[in-house]
N, C-alpha and C positions, 0 to 999 in steps of 0.2 A: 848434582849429586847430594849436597848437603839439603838441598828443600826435597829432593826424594825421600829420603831418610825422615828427616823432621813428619813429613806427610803420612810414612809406613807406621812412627810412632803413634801419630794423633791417633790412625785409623785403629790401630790395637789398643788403645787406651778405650774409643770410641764403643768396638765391638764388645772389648769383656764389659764397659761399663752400658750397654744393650742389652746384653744376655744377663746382667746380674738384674736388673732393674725385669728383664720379663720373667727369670724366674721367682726375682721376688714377687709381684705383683700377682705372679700364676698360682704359688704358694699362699699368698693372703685370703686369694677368691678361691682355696679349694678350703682352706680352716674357716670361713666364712659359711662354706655352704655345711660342713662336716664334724665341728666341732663344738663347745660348747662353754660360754663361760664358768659354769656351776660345777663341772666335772673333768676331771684330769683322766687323760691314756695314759697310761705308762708306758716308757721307752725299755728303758732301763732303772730299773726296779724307782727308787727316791730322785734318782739322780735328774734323770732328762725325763718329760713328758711332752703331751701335747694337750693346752688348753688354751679356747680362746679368751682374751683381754685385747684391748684398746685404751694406749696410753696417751694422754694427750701432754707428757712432758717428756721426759729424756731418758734414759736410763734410770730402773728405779721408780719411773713418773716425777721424779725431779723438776720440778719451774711448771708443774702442771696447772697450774693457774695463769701461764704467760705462753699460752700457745703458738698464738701469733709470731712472739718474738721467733721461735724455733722453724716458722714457716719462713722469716725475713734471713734467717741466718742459714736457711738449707737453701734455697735461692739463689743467695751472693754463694756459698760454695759452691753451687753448680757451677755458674759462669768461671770461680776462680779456677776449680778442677778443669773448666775447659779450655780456659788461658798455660794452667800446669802441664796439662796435655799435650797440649801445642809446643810449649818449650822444653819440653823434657829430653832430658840427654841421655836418654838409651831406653832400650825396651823393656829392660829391668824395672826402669822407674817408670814408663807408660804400663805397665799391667800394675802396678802399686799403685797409681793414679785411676788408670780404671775402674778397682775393685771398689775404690774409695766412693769414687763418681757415680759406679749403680747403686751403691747400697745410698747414698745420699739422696739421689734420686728418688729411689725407691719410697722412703720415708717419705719425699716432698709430695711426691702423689697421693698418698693420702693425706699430709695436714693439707693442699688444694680441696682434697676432692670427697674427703672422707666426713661425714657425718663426725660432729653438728651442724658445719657450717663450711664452706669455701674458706682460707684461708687458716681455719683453728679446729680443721679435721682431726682426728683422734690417730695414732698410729695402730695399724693393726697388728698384734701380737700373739703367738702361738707356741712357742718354743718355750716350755717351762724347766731351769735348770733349777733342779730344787725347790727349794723354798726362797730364795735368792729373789730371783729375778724371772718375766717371759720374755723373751725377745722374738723377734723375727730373722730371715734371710736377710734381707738390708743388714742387720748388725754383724751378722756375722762376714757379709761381704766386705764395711768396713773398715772389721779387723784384720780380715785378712790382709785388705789393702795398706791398714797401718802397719801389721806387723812383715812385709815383703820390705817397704820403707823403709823401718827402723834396720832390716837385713842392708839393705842398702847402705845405708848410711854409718854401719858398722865396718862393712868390707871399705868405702870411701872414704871417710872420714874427712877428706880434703875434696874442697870443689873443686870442679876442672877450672884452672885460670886459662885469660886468653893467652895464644902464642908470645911469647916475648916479654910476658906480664912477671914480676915477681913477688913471693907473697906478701913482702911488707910496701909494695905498689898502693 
């Protein structure tokens, strides 16, 4: 029963983090073909548009000069999100794990695969909030994913200990 469980988790963490990672990727190849550096849509008046950019740093384009490192460090999160996955103790925190795990994904496909180069790919970007920031679907999957977590861990506050364990154990 409990490795059923555990297995029912992985698989939902597995699928939302499948379906965020196709929608992103399906969203980046449609601002790709339909979008345009030089010129902003607008969504909603200032606020949200669509234009495209390719950041090759982080939020911001932060560490845009250290690609690579961002390709090394979306990597080792995949496999960790897929070990989180595996262990997670309840379904609440398998879709908070998920969210996290496509939209990570998401980004790591392009610094792989995305012009300039195999490994120091540029991320593709479309989602213009203001003058702020573009982001993509990966970001916002992530956030999602972080802020379901942080719900978590607000209603928990206390780990589950094992049976018979006491807190100062």
């Amino acid at each position: 029963m409990v490795r059923r469980d555990r297995d029912r988790r992985l698989v939902v963490a597995l699928l939302i983090a499948f379906s965020m990672t196709v929608i992103d990727q399906g969203s980046k190849a449609l601002a790709l073909a339909q979008l345009s550096e030089h010129e902003r849509i607008p969504l909603v008046g200032d606020l949200l548009g669509l234009q495209l950019a390719f950041n090759p740093g982080t939020v911001m384009s932060l560490g845009s000069g250290s690609t690579w490192v961002f390709t090394v460090i979306g990597a080792a999160a995949t496999i960790a999100l897929l070990y989180a996955a595996w262990r997670s103790k309840s379904i609440a925190w398998a879709v908070a794990i998920g969210f996290v795990w496509g939209g990570a994904v998401g980004n790591l496909i392009d610094r792989l695969l995305a012009p300039p180069a195999f490994g120091v790919g540029h991320v593709t970007d479309f989602l213009a909030y203001g003058n702020l920031f573009i982001g993509n679907i990966a970001d916002i999957s992530i956030g999602i994913g972080v802020g379901l977590g942080l719900i978590q861990i607000i209603r928990n506050p206390r780990p589950e200990l094992p049976r018979g364990q006491s807190p100062g154990a």
